[in-house]
Each structure stands twice: as structure tokens, then as C-alpha cells.
C-alpha positions as a Markdown table, in Angstrom:
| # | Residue | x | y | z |
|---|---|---|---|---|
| 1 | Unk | -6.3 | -24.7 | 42.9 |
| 2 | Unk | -4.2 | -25.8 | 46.1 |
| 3 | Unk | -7.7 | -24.3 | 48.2 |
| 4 | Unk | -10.0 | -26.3 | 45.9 |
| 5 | Unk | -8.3 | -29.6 | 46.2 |
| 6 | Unk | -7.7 | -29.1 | 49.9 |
| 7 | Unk | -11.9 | -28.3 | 50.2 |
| 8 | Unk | -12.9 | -31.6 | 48.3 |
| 9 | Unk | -10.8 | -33.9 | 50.4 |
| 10 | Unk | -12.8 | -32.1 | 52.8 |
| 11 | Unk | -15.9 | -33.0 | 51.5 |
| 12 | Unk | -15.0 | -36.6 | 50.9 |
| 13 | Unk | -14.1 | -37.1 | 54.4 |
| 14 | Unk | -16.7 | -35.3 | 56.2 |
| 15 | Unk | -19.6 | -37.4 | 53.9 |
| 16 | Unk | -17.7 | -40.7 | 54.8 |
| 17 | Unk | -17.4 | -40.2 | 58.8 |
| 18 | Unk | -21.2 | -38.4 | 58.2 |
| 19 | Unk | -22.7 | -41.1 | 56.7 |
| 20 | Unk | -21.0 | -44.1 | 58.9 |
| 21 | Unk | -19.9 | -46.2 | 56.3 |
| 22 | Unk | -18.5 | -48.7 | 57.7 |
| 23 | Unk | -15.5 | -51.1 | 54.8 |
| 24 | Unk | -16.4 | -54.4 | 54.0 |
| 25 | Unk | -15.9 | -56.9 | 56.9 |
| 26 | Unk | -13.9 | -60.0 | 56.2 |
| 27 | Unk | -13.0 | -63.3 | 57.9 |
| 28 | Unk | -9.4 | -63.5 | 58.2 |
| 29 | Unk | -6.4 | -65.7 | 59.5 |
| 30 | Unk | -7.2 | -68.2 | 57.0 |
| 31 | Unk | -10.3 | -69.4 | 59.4 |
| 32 | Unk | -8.2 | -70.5 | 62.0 |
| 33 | Unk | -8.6 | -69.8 | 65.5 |
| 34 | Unk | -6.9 | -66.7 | 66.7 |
| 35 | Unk | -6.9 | -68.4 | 70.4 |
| 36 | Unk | -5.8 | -71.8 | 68.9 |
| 37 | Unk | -2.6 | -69.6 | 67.1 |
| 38 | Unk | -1.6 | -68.2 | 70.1 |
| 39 | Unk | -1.6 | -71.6 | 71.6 |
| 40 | Unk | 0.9 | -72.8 | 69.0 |
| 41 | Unk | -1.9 | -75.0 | 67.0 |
| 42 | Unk | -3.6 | -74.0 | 63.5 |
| 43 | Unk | -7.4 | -74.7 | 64.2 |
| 44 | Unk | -10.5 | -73.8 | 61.8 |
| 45 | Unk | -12.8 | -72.1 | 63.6 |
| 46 | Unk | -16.5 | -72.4 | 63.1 |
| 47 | Unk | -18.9 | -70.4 | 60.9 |
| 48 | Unk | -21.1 | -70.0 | 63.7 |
| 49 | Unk | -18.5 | -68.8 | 66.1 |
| 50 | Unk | -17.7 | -65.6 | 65.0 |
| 51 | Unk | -16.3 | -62.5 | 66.6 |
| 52 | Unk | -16.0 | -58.7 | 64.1 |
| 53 | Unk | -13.5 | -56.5 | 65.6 |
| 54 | Unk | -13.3 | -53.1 | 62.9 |
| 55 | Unk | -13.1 | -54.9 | 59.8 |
| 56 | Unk | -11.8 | -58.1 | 60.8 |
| 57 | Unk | -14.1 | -61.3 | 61.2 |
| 58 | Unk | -12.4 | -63.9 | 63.6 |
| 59 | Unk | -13.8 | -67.4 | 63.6 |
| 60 | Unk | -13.5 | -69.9 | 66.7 |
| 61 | Unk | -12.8 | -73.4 | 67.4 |
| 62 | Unk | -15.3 | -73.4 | 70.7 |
| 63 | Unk | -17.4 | -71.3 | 72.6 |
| 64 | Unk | -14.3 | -71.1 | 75.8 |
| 65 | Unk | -12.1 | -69.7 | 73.0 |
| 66 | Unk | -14.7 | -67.2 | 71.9 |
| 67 | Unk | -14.7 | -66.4 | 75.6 |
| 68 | Unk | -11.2 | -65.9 | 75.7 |
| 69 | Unk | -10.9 | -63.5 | 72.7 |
| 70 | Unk | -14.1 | -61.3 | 74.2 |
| 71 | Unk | -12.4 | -61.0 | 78.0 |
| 72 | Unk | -9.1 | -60.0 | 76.3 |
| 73 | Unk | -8.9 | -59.1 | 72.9 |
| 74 | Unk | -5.8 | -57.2 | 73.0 |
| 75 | Unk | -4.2 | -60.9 | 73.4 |
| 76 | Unk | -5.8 | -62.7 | 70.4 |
| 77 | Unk | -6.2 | -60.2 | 67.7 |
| 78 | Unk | -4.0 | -59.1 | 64.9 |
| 79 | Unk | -1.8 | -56.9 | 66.5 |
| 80 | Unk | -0.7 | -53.1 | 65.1 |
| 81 | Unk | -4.4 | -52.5 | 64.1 |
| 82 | Unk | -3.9 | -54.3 | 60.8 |
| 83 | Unk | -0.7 | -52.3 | 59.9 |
| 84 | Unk | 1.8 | -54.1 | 58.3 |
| 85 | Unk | 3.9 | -56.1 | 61.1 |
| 86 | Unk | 7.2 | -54.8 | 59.5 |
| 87 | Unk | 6.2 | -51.5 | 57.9 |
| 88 | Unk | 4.3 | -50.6 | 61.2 |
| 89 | Unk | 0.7 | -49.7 | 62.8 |
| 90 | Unk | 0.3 | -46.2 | 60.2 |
| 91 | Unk | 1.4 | -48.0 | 57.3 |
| 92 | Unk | -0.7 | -49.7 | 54.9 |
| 93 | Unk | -2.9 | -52.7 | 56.1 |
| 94 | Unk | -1.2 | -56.2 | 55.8 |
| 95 | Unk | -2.8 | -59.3 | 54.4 |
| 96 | Unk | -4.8 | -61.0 | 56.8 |
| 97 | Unk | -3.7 | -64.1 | 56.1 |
| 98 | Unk | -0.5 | -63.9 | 55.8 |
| 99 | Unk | 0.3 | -64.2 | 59.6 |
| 100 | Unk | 3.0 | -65.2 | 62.1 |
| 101 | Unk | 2.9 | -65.3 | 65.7 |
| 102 | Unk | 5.5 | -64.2 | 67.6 |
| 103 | Unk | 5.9 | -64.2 | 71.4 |
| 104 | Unk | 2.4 | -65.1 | 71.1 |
| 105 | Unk | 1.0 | -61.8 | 69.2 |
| 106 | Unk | -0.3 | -62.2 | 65.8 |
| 107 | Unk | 1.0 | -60.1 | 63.1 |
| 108 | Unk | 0.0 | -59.7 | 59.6 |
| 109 | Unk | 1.9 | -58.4 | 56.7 |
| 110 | Unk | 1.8 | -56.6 | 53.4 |
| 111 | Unk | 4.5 | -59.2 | 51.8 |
| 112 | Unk | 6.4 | -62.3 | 51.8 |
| 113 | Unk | 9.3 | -60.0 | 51.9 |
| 114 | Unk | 7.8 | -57.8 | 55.0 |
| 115 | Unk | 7.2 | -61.6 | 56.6 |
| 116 | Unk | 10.6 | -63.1 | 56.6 |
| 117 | Unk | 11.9 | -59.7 | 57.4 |
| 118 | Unk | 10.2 | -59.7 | 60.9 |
| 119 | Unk | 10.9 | -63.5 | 61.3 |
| 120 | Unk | 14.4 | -62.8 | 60.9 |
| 121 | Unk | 14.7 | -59.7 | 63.8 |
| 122 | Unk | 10.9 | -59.4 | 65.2 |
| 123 | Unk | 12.4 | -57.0 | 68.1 |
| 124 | Unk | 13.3 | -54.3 | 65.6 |
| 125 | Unk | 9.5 | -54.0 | 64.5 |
| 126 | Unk | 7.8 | -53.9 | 67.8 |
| 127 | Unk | 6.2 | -50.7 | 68.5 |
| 128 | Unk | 6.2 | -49.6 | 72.2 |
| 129 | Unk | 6.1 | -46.3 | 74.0 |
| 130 | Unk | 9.3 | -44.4 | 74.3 |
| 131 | Unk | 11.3 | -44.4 | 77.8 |
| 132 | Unk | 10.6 | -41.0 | 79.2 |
| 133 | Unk | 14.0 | -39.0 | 80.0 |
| 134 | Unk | 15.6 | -38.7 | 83.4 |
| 135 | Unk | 18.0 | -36.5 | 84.6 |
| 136 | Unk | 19.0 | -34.1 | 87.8 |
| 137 | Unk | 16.9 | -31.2 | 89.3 |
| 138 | Unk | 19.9 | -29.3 | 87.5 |
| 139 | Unk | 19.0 | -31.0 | 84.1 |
| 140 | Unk | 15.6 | -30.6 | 84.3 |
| 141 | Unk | 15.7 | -26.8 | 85.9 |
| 142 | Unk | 17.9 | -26.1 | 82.4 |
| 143 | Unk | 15.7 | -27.7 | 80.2 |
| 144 | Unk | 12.8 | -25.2 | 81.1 |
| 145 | Unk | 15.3 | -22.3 | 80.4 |
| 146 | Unk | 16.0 | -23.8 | 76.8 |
| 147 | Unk | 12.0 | -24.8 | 76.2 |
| 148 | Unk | 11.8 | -21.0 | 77.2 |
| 149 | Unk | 13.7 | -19.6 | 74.9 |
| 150 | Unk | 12.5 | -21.7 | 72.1 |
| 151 | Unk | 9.6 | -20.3 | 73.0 |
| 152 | Unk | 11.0 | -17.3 | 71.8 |
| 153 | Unk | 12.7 | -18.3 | 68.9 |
| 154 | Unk | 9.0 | -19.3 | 67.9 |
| 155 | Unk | 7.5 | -16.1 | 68.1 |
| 156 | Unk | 6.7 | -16.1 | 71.9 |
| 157 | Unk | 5.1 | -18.0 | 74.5 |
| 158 | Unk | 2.0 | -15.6 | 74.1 |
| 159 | Unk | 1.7 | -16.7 | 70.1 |
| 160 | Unk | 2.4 | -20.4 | 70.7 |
| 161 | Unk | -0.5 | -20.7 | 73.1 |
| 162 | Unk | -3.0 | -18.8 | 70.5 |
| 163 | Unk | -2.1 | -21.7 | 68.6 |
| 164 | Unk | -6.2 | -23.4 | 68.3 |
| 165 | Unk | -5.6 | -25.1 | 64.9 |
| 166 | Unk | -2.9 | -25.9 | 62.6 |
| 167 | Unk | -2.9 | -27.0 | 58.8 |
| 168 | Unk | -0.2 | -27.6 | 56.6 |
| 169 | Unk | -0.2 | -28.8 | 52.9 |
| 170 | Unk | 2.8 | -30.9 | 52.1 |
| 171 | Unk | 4.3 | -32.4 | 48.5 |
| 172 | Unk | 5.9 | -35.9 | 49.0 |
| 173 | Unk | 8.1 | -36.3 | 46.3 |
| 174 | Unk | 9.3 | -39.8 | 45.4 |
| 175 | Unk | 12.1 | -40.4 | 43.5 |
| 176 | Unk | 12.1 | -44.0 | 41.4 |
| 177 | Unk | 15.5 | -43.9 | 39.2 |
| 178 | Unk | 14.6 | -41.0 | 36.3 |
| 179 | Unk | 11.0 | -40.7 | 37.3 |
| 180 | Unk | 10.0 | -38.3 | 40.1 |
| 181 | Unk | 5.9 | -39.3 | 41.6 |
| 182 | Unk | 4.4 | -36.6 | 43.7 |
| 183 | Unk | 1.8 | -36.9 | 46.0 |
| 184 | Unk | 0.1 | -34.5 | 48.7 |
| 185 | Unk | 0.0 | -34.6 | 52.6 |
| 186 | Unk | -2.1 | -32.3 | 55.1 |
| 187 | Unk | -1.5 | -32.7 | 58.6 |
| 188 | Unk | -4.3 | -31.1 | 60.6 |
| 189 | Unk | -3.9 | -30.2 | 64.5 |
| 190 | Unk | -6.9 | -28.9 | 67.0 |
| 191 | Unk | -5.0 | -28.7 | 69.9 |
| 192 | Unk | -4.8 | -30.2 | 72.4 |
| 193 | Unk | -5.0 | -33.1 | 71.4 |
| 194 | Unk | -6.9 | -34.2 | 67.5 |
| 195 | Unk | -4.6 | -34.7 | 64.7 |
| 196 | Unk | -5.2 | -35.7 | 61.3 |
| 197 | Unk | -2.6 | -37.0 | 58.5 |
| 198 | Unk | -4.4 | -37.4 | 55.0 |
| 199 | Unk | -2.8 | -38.7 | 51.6 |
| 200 | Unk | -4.0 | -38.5 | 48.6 |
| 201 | Unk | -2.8 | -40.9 | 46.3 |
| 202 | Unk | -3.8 | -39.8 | 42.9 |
| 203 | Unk | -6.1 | -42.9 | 42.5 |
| 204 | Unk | -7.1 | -42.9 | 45.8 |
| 205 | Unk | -7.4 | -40.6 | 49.6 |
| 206 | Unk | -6.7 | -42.0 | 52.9 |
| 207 | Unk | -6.3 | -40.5 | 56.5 |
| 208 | Unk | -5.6 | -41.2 | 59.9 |
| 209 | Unk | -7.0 | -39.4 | 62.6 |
| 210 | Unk | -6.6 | -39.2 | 66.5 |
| 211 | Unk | -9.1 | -38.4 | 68.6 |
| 212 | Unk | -9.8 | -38.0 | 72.3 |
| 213 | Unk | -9.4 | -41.8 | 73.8 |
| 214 | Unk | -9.1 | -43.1 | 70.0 |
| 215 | Unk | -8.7 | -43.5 | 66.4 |
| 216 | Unk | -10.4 | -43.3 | 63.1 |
| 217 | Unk | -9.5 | -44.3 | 59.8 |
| 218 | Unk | -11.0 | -43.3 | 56.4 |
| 219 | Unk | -10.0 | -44.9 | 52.6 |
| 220 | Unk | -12.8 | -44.9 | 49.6 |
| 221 | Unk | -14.5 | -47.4 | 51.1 |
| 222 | Unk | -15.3 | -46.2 | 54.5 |
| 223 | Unk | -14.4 | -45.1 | 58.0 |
| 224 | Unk | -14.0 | -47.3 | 60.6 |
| 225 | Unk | -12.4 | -47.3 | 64.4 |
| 226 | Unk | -9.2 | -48.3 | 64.9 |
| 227 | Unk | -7.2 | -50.3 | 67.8 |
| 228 | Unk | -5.5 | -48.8 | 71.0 |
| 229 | Unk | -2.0 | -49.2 | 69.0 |
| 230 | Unk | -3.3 | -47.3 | 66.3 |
| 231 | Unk | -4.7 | -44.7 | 68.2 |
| 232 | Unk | -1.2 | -44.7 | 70.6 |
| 233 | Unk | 1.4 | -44.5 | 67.3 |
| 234 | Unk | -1.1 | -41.2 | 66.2 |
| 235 | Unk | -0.2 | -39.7 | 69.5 |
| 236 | Unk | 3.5 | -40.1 | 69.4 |
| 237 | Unk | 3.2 | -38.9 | 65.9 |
| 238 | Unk | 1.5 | -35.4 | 67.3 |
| 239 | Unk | 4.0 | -35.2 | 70.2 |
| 240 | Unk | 7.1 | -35.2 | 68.0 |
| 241 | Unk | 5.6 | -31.9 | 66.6 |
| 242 | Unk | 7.8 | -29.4 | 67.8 |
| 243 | Unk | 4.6 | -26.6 | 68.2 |
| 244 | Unk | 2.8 | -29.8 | 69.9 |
| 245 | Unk | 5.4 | -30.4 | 72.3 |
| 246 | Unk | 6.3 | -26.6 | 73.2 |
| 247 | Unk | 2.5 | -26.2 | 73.8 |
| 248 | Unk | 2.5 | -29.6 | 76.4 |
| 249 | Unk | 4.9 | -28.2 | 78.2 |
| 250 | Unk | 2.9 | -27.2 | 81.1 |
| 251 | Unk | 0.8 | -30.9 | 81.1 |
| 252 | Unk | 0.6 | -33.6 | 83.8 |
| 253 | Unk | 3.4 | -36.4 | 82.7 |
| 254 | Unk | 5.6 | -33.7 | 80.7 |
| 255 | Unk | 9.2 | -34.4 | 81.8 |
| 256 | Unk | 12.0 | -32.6 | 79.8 |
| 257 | Unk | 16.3 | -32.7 | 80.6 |
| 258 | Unk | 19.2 | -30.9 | 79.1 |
| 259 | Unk | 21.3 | -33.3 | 77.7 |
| 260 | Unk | 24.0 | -31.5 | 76.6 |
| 261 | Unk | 25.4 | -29.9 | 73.2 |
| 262 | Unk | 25.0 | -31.1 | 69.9 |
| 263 | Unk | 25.1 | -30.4 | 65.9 |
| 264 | Unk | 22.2 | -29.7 | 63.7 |
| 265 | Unk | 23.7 | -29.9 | 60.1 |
| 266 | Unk | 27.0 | -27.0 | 61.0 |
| 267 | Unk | 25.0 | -25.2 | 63.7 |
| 268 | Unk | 25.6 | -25.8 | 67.4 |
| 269 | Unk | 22.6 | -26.3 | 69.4 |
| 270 | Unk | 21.7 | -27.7 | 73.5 |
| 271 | Unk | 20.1 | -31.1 | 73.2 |
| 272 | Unk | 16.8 | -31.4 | 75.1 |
| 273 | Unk | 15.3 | -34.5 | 75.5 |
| 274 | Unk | 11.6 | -34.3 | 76.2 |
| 275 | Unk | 8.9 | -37.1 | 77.0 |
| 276 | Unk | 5.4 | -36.7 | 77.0 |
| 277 | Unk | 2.2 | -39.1 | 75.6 |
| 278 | Unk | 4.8 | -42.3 | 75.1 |
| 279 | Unk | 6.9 | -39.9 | 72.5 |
| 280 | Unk | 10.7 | -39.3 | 73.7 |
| 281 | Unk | 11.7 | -36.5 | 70.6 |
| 282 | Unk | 15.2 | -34.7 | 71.4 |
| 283 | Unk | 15.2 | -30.6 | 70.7 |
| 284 | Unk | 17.9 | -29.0 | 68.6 |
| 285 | Unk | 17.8 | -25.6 | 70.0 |
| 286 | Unk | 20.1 | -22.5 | 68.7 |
| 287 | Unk | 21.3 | -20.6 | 71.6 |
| 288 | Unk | 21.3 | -17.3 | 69.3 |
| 289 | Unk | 17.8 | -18.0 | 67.9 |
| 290 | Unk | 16.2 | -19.8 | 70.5 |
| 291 | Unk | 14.8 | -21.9 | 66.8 |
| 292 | Unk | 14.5 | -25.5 | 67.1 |
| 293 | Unk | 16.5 | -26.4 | 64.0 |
| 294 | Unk | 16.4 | -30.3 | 65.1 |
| 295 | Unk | 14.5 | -33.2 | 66.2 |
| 296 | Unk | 15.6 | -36.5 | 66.5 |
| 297 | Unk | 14.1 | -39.4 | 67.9 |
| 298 | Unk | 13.5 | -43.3 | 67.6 |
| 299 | Unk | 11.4 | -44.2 | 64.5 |
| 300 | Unk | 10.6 | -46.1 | 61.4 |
| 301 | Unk | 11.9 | -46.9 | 58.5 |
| 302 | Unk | 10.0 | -50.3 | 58.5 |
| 303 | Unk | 12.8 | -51.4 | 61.0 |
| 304 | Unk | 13.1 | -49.3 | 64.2 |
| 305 | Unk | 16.0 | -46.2 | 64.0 |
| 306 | Unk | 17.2 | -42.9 | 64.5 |
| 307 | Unk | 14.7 | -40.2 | 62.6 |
| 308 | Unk | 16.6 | -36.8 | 62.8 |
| 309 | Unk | 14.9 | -33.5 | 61.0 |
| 310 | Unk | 16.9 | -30.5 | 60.3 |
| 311 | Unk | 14.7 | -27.3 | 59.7 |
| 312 | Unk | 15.7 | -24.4 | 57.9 |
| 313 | Unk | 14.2 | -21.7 | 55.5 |
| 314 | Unk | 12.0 | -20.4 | 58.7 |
| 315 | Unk | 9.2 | -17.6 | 57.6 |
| 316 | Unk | 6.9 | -15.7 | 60.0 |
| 317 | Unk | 3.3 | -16.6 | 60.0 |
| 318 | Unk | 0.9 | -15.3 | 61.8 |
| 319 | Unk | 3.5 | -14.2 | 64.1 |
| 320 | Unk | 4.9 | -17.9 | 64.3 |
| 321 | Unk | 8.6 | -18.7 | 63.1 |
| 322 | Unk | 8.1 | -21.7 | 61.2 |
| 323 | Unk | 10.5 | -24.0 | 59.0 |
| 324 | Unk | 9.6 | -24.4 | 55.3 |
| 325 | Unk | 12.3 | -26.7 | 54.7 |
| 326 | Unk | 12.7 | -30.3 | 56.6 |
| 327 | Unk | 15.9 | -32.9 | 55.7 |
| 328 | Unk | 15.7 | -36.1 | 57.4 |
| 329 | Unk | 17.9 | -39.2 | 57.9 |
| 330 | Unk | 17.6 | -42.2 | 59.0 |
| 331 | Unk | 20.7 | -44.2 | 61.1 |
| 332 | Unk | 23.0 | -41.9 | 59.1 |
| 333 | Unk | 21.6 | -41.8 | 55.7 |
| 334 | Unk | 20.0 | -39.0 | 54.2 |
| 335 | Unk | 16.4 | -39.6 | 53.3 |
| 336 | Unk | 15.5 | -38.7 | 49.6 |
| 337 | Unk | 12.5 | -40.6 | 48.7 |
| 338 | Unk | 10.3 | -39.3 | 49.7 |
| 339 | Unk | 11.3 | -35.7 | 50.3 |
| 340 | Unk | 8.7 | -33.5 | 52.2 |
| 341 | Unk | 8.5 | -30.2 | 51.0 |
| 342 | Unk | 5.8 | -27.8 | 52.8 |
| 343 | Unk | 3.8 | -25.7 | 51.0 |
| 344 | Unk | 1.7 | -23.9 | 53.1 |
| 345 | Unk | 0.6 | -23.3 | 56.8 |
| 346 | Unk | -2.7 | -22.1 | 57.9 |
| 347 | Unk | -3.0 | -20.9 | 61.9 |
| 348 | Unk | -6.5 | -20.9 | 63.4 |
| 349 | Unk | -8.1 | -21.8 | 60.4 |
| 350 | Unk | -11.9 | -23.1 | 60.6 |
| 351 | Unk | -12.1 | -26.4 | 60.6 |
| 352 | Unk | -15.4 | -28.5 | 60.5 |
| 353 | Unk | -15.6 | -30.2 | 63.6 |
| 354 | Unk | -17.2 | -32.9 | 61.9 |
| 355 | Unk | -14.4 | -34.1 | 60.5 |
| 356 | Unk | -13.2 | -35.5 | 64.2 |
| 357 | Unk | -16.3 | -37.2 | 64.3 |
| 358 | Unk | -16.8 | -40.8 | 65.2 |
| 359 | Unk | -18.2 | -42.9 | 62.8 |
């Protein structure tokens, strides 16, 4: 059953990015003039004056503010891709005219509630790239012995680089008092560097996919291109993939330090902080194992925090050591709803190339 559902969100995606549907484009902000926003002034813009950007139709005041927006759009138009401006650039889309400019970006938002809570602390919503770490020759001459030896506690450095594809089916459990809701998640990766996060909803399917220099998106009404951010928040999502990061490690721009000892759950591990793509993810690695039994890095939970993920219950497959089990936290507090609970793994599966497509 788990190989028949997995083949027909296949299908669906493949005919969508196929056949270049493209969702309905609509005229947002209200009709005001995205230039005019920026500029602190609320300014209908002119039927005749319009500029689409993926599915968003922006209307302008004057032809010098339709100039504007072309020579830098990255300035005028709703920011995050469309995301939510509190719940982030991979969440669901916000409403496009519910807005509020801020340090003069426009963001949108799913809900009064999401808008008041960036208006109160806008700073802790922000997505940028992660600092890289620094450290000493010494720090950075360790790190490689501990990125070595997880190497090992993976199944070897020459399994890790076999490593062409990577599937995994996942059930999202969410808890709502009594009531438990699942849903499904697969995560597809053809290395190096094309990832794929689908959902499907029960009533609905809806993916996110990075691809070399950008981003798709696909929902029952279409695929479309996405937005640098969009495309950038994929990437940092691939590189805080342990297997994704262990097989970078030899990339222009990787940079990885020893940063001491730490604790994942009772186990001591080394701390390694590694950087690569705009993703800073520290490495919880078991001296006796070589396993990474921890990650923990800066992300979301609408507001900006610490994400840690313990692993455990690791199995061998396809001569890979990989965790089964994944409990996360966020600033402290365990994360229950949803809870992740992977399913299965395929390595070096076939995959339809199509699926990467363009639409």
C-alpha cells in the first residue's frame, strides 16, 4: 500500500510540472503600489500598470515605479516567497493582503495573529543565512578527525559517497487534546544538490523542491517557480541533513570546527559545528560509535530558536547506519506535535528525473 501511495504522488507531480500548469495569478497588496509601500504611502496602482512575478500580480502608481520594481524586484516584492512573514518562507502562503512593511520589506501573513506577532518582535522572524563557524587550525584539523570517524559510524566513507539518491517516507503525527491526525512526509535527495519535501494532506498534496539555481513549488492547482528565499531556506534545509553534510565535506565553502563536548539525551558526544550553503547545523558525535546521535541548530518554530534532534534506534541499510527514531526540541521543550516517525528509507532508488523538472 505504502509503495502504491508513494507511486501516485508520483504521478500527480510529475503530470503537474509535465504539463506546466501554472496557479491562478492574482493582484495583490490590496492594489496598492508595492513601490509607494516601501516609500511609507498607500497608493492604488493602475490596471494598466501591472507587473506578475509567480503568482502574484502587482499594480503601479506610474511608469518610474514600474521601473523601479523591474530593476530591483528583490526590494519591492512580498518578501519570503509568499510564506507566511511569521511562520516563514516553507510554510504555508500568507494572505496577500494582509501586509506590513517592515524596514521597508513587505511581508504577508497567514493571520491577524501571525501579523501582530511579527509587529511586536519582527527580528525574531527574519530569515538570513547562518554565520559560518570559526575556530583555530587546531579546531578545524579536529573537526576532520571527528567528520572522519562519523564517517565510520555511518557505514564508511566508501558507502556514504555511493549515496546517488535518498527517499524516506515519514508519518507526522499531530496530537490535538484526545485526537491524534496523521499525515505523511517524503523527503527525496539526488545528490548533490536536488531535494524534495512533499505532504500530503489527506484532502490535499503539496511539495517543495530545490533545484540547481532555484525552486519549484507544486499544490492541486499547479507548479510554479519560486523566489531566491525560497529556493535559499530549501538549501539550508538539505544541508542540515546529516548524510548531506558528511557528503559536502570535501566542497568549496565547507568549513567545520571542534567545539568541544556535549550531551545528546545521557550520551557524551564532541560538538562539531559545521557551515556550508548558508546552514550552520552542530554534530553530536559518539566517540565509541563514531554515530551522529545529534544535530542542533538555529530554526523555526514560527519564531527563530534552537532546533536540536536526538537519533536513536539506528538500523543498517544498504550498508548505511541510519536513525529510525528522531526527538526534537525546541529552546528546551520537547516537541510533540507533530512527532516524525520514519518509516522507511530507500538508497539509490530510481527516481524520474522529471520530477526536478522546471515548469
Amino acid at each position: 500500500m505504502k509503495k502504491t501511495m508513494v507511486g501516485l504522488f508520483a504521478v500527480v507531480f510529475l503530470s503537474l510540472i509535465v504539463s506546466g500548469q501554472s496557479p491562478q495569478v492574482v493582484t495583490v497588496l490590496k492594489g496598492f503600489d508595492p513601490v509607494e509601500l516601501v516609500d511609507g504611502r498607500e497608493v492604488k496602482g493602475a490596471e494598466d500598470l501591472p507587473v506578475v512575478r509567480g503568482k502574484y500580480r502587482y499594480l503601479f502608481a506610474s511608469e518610474a515605479n514600474q521601473r523601479r520594481f523591474e530593476k530591483s524586484p528583490a526590494e519591492f516584492q512580498i518578501q519570503m516567497g509568499g510564506g507566511c512573514g511569521r511562520m516563514g518562507s516553507l510554510s504555508g502562503v500568507g494572505n496577500p493582503d494582509r501586509y506590513y512593511v517592515f524596514n521597508r520589506r513587505i511581508y504577508i501573513f497567514a493571520s491577524e495573529q501571525c501579523r501582530n506577532s511579527f509587529k511586536a518582535a519582527p527580528e525574531n522572524h527574519l530569515e538570513t543565512p547562518d554565520a559560518p563557524p570559526t575556530g583555530s587550525a587546531a579546531d578545524k584539523k579536529r573537526a576532520q578527525e571527528w567528520l572522519n570517524l562519523a564517517l565510520k559510524g555511518f557505514g564508511g566513507a566508501k558507502q556514504v559517497d555511493a549515496v546517488k539518491t535518498w527517499q524516506a517516507n515519514l508519518k507526522l503525527a499531530y496530537k490535538q487534546g484526545d485526537k491524534v491526525d496523521e499525515y505523511r512526509q517524503t523527503e527525496t535527495i539526488a545528490f548533490p544538490n536536488r531535494y524534495r519535501s512533499e505532504y500530503d494532506w489527506r484532502t490535499s498534496i503539496t511539495a517543495d523542491a530545490l533545484l540547481p539555481g532555484s525552486a519549484v513549488s507544486v499544490d492541486s492547482k499547479g507548479a510554479w517557480l519560486r523566489e531566491e528565499p525560497v529556493r535559499a531556506a530549501l538549501e539550508r534545509e538539505l544541508y542540515r541533513h546529516p548524510l548531506a553534510i558528511l557528503k559536502a565535506r570535501r566542497s568549496p565553502g565547507f568549513v567545520a570546527v571542534a567545539s568541544g563536548q556535549g550531551k545528546a539525551g545521557e550520551a557524551e558526544v564532541e560538538l562539531v559545528k559545521v557551515g556550508f550553503k548558508g546552514a550552520t547545523t552542530t554534530l553530536g558525535i559518539e566517540a565509541k560509535t563514531g554515530r551522529i546521535l545529534q544535530v542542533s541548530y538555529r530554526g523555526r518554530s514560527n519564531a527563530f530558536g534552537e532546533v536540536v534532534k536526538i537519533f536513536s534506534d539506528f538500523r543498517e541499510i544498504n550498508g548505511l547506519i541510519l536513525p529510525f527514531k528522531i526527538n526534537e526540541s525546541f529552546n528546551g521543550k520537547p516537541i510533540t506535535s507533530p512527532m516524525r516517525i520514519l518509516e522507511s528509507v530507500a538508497i539509490n532508488g530510481g527516481l524520474d528525473e522529471k520530477l526536478f523538472r522546471k515548469p
